[in-house]
C-alpha positions in Angstrom: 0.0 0.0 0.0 1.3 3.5 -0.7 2.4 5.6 2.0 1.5 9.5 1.7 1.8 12.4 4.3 -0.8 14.8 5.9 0.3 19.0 5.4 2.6 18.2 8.9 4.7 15.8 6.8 3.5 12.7 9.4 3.4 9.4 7.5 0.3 7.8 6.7 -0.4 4.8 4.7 -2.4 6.0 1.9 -6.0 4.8 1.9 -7.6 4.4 -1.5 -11.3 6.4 0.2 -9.4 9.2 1.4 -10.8 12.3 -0.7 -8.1 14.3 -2.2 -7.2 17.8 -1.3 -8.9 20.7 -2.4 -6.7 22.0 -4.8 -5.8 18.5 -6.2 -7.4 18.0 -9.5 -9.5 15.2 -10.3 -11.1 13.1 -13.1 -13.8 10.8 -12.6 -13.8 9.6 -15.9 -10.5 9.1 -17.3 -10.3 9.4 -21.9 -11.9 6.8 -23.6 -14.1 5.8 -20.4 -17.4 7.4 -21.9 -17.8 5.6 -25.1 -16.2 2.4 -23.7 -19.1 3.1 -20.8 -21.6 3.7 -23.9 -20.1 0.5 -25.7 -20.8 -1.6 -22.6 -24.6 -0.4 -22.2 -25.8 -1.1 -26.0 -23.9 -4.2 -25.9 -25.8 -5.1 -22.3 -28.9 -3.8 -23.8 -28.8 -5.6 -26.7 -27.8 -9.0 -25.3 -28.9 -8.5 -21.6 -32.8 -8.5 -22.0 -33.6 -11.7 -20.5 -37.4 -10.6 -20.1 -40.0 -8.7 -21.6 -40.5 -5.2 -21.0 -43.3 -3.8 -19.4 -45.3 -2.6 -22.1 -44.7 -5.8 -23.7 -46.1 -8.0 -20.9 -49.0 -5.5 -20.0 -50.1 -5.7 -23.9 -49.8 -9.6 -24.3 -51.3 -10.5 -21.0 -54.3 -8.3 -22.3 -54.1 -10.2 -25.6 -54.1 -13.5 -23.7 -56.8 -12.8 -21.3 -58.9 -10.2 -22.0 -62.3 -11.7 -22.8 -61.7 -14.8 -21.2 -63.2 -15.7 -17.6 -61.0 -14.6 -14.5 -60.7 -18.6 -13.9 -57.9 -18.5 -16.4 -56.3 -16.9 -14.0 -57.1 -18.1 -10.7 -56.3 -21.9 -12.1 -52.5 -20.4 -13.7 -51.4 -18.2 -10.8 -53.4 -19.2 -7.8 -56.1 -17.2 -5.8 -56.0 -13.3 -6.3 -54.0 -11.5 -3.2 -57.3 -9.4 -3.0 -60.4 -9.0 -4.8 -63.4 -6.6 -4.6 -66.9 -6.2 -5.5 -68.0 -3.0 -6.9 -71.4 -1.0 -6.4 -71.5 -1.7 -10.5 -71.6 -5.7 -9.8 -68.2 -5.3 -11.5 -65.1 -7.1 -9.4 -61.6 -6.3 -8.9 -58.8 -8.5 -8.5 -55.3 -8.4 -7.6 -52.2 -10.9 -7.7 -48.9 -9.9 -6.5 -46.9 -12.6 -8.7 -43.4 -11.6 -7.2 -41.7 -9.1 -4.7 -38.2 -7.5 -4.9 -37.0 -5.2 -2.0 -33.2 -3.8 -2.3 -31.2 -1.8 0.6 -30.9 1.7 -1.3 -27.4 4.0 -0.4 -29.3 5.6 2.3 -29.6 2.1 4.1 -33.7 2.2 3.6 -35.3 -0.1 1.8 -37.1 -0.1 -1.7 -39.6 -2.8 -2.4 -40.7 -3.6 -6.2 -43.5 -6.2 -6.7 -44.8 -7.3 -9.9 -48.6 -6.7 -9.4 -51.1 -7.7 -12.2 -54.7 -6.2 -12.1 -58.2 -6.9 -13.6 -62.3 -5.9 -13.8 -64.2 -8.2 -14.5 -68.0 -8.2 -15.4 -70.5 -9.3 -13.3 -69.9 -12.5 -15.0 -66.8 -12.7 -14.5 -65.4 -11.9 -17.5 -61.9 -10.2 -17.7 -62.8 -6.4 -19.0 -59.2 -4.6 -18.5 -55.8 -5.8 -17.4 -53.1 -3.7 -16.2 -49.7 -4.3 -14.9 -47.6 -2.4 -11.9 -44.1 -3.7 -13.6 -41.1 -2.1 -12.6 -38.3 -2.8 -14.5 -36.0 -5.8 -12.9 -32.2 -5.4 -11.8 -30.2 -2.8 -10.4 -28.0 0.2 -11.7 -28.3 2.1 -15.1 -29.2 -1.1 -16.7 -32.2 -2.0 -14.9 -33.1 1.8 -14.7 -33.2 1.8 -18.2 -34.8 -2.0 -18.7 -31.8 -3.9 -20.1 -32.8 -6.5 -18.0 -36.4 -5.9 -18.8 -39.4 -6.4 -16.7 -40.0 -8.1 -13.0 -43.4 -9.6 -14.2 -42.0 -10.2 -17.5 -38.6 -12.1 -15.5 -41.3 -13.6 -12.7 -43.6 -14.8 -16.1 -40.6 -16.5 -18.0 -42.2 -13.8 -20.8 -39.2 -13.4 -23.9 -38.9 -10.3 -25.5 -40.8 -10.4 -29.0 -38.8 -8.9 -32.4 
């Protein structure tokens, strides 16, 4: 490890988290690093989606089930977390297929679930669908849905073109 010494001249092993001095000029990002940094997200983009986006899953979930009785559903993923009845004789129902919760820099926690909802008629026929679907993994890359969805990850849904 190098050694370095305070403005008394005492010797100090240098410590790589130890901000510099005011003066002292400093790059984050040395040449080259932002179109390497660019290089690495298409690249990661292109090959990383391992699951539909959100969009994606919201529209083909509607596709496959709108129209169809909310039995599809119940018999695929289970009983709905919650249902309600509305004063239309309309119902509501809720499944929370999968839930995420990360430790953010501020040492709180951030949970993500992938939440799919629908109306049905009073016959129980699906009406709308809709999706709460953030976008899976962490970083720039999940930010910007590289990795794409959590229902479409939780669904084993591929991205389509």
């Amino acid at each position: 490890m190098p050694n370095a010494s305070d403005r008394s001249g005492k010797r100090f092993a240098a410590l790589p988290w130890v901000l510099p001095e005011p003066n002292d000029s400093v790059s984050l990002v040395s040449e080259g690093e932002p179109m390497r940094l660019l290089g690495v997200v298409a690249i990661c983009t292109a090959l990383g989606a391992c699951a539909a986006s959100a969009p994606e899953v919201r529209a083909r979930l509607g596709q496959e089930y709108v129209g169809k009785n909310v039995d599809t559903l119940v018999m695929k993923w289970g009983p709905p977390t919650s249902s309600f009845r509305m004063n239309s004789g309309q119902s509501s129902h809720v499944w929370q297929l999968a839930t995420e919760t990360t430790l953010t820099s501020d040492r709180s926690a951030k949970t993500y679930a992938c939440k799919v909802s629908v109306v049905t008629s009073p016959t129980g026929i699906i009406e709308q669908l809709n999706t709460e679907d953030p976008n899976a993994g962490d970083g720039l890359l999940g930010v910007v849905g590289a990795y794409g969805s959590m229902c479409g990850e939780r669904l084993g849904m591929k991205p389509q073109g």
